[in-house]
C-alpha positions in Angstrom: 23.5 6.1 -105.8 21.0 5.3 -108.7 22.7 4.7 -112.4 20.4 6.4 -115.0 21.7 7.0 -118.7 20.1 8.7 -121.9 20.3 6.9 -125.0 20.7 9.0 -128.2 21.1 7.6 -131.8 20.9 9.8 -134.7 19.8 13.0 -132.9 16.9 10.8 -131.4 16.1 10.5 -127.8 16.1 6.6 -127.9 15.2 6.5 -124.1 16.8 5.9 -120.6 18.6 3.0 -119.2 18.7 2.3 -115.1 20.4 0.7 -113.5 19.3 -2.1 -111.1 20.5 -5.4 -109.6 20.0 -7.4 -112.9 21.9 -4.6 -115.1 20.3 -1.9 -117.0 16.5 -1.9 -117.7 15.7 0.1 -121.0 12.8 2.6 -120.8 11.9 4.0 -124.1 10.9 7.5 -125.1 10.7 7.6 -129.0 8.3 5.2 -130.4 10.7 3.5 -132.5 12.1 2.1 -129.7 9.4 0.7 -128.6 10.2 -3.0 -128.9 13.3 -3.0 -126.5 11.3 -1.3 -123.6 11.3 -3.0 -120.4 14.4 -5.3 -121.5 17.1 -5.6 -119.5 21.0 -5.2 -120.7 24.0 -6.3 -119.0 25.5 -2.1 -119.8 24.2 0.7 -120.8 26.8 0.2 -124.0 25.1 -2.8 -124.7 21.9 -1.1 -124.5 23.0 1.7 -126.6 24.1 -0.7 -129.6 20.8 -2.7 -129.4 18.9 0.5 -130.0 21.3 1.6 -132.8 21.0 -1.7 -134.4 16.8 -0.8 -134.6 17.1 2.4 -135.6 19.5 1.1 -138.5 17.1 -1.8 -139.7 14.8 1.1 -139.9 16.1 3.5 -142.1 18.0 0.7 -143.9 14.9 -1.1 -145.0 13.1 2.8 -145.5 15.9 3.7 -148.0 15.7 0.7 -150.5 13.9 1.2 -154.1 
């Protein structure tokens, strides 16, 4: 039975995480997410913080003066 898991952060399709025998490997969908693609977690929780974190250095550096 194959583990497979969307990732969503802020109403954005981050990408999928599957599972495998090193953990979860992170596939992105949403160019923003680009940089953790291919990397492998030890859970999909851990996955889905990672991408959180990126989207918030994002819109966190976006929303300064």
């Amino acid at each position: 039975m194959s583990k497979a898991y969307i990732i969503e952060v802020q109403d954005r399709t981050a990408g999928i995480v599957a599972g495998n025998e090193r953990g979860f490997t992170f596939f992105s969908s949403d160019r923003a997410f680009d940089r953790l693609d291919g990397r492998d977690f030890s859970s999909a929780r851990e996955a889905e913080r990672a991408a959180r974190a990126m989207l918030g250095r994002k819109t966190s550096t976006h929303s300064l003066p």
